[in-house]
SEVEX-550416 format. One record per residue (C-alpha): residue in one letter; x negated, y, z; residue number from 1. Coordinates in Angstrom, 2 decimals. Example, Ala and Ser with C-alpha at 12.3 -4.5 7.8 and 13.67 -1.06 7.14 Angstrom:
2
+------+---------+---------+---------+-----+
| type |       u |       v |       w | seq |
+------+---------+---------+---------+-----+
|    A |  -12.30 |   -4.50 |    7.80 |   1 |
|    S |  -13.67 |   -1.06 |    7.14 |   2 |
+------+---------+---------+---------+-----+
REM end
This chain:
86
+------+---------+---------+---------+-----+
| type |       u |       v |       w | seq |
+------+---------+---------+---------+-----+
|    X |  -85.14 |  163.16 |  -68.42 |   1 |
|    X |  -87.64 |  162.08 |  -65.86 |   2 |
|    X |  -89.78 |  159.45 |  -66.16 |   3 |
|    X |  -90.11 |  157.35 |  -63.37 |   4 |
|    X |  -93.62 |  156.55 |  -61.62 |   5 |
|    X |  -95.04 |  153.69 |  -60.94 |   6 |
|    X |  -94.24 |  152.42 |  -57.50 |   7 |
|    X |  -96.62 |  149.82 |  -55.19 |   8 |
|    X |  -95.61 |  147.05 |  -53.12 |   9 |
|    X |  -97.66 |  146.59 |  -49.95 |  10 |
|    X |  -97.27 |  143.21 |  -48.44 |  11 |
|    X |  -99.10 |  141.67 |  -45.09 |  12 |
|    X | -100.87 |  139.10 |  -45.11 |  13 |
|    X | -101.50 |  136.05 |  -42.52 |  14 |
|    X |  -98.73 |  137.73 |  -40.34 |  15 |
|    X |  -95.93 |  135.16 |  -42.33 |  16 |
|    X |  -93.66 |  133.06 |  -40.31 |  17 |
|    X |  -92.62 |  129.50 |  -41.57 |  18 |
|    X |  -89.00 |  129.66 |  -42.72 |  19 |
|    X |  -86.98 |  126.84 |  -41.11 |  20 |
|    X |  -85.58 |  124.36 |  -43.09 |  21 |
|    X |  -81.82 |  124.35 |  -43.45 |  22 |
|    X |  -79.60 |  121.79 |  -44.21 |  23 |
|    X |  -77.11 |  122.17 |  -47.16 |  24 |
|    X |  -76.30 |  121.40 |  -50.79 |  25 |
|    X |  -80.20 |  122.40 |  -51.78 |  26 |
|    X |  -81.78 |  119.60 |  -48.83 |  27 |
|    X |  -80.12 |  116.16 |  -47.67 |  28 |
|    X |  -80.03 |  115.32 |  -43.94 |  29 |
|    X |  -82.69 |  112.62 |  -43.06 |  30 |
|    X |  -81.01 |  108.92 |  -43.43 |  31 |
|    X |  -80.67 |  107.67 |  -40.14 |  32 |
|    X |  -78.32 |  104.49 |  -39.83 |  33 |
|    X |  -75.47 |  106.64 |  -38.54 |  34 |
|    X |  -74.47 |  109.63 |  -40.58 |  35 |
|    X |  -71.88 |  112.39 |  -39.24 |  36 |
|    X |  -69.07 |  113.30 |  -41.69 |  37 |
|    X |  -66.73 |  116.32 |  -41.61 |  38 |
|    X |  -64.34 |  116.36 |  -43.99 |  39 |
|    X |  -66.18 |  113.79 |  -46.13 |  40 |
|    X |  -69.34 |  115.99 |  -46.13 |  41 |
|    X |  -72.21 |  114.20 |  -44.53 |  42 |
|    X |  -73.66 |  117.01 |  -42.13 |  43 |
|    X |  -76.46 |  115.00 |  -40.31 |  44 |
|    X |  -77.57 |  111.40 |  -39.23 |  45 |
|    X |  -78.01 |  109.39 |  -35.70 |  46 |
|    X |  -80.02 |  106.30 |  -34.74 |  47 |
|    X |  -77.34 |  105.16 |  -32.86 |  48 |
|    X |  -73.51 |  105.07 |  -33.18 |  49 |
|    X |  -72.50 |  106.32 |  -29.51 |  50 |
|    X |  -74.64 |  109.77 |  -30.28 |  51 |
|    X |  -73.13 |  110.14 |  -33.40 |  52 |
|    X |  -69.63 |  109.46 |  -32.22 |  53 |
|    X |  -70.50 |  111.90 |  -28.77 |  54 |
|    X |  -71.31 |  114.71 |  -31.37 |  55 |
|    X |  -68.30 |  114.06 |  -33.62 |  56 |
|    X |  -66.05 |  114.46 |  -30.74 |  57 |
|    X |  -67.29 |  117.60 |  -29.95 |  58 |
|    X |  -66.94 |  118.67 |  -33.30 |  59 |
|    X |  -62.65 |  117.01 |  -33.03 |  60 |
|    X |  -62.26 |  118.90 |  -29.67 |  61 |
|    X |  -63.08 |  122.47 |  -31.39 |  62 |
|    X |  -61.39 |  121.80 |  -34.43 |  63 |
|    X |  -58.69 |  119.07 |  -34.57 |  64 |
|    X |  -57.30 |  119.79 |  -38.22 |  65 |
|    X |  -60.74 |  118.36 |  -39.54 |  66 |
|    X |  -61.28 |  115.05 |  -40.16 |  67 |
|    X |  -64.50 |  113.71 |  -38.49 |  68 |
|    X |  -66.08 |  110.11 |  -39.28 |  69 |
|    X |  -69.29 |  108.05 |  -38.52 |  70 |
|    X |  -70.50 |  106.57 |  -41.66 |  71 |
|    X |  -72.54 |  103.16 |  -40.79 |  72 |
|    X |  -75.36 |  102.92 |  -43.78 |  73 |
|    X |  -76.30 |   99.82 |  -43.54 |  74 |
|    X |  -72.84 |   98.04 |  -42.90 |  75 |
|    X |  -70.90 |  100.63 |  -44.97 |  76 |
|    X |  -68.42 |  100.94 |  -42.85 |  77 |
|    X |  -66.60 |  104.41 |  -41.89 |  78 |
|    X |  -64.74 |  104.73 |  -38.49 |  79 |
|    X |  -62.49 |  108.26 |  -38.09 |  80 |
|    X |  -62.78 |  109.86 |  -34.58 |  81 |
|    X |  -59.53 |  111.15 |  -33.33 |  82 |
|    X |  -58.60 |  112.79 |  -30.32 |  83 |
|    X |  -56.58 |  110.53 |  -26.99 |  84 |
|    X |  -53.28 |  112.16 |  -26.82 |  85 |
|    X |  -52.60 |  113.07 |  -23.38 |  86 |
+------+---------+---------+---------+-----+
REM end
């Protein structure tokens, strides 16, 4: 048997870029008063309810099977976007 050697890890310095943060399970979305939901998952927040609402019908048109909501934080109330049938 061979034994192995010892091997050396060369790294750079100063030449690092920052790493972007990503929202998911590990980081929540900042609390605006307007939070998007798909399928009961918060996935970000709005200051006002027509951007949120603008956003979540984008999300309806490209996928109608989900169910997409604006979640108002301070009144608590939830309002589920759905598509005008033509």
């Amino acid at each position: 048997m061979r034994v192995r050697e010892k091997t050396k890890t060369i790294t750079k310095k100063g030449l690092e870029e920052p790493e972007q943060e990503l929202l998911g399970q590990r980081k929540r979305p900042e609390k605006g008063q307007f939070l998007l939901q798909v399928d009961r998952q918060t996935k970000t927040s709005y200051a006002t309810y027509e951007a949120a609402e603008e956003a979540g019908l984008v999300i309806k048109k490209g996928h109608p099977i989900v169910q997409v909501a604006v979640y108002d934080a301070v009144a608590g109330a939830r309002k589920i976007i759905e598509l005008l049938k033509s």
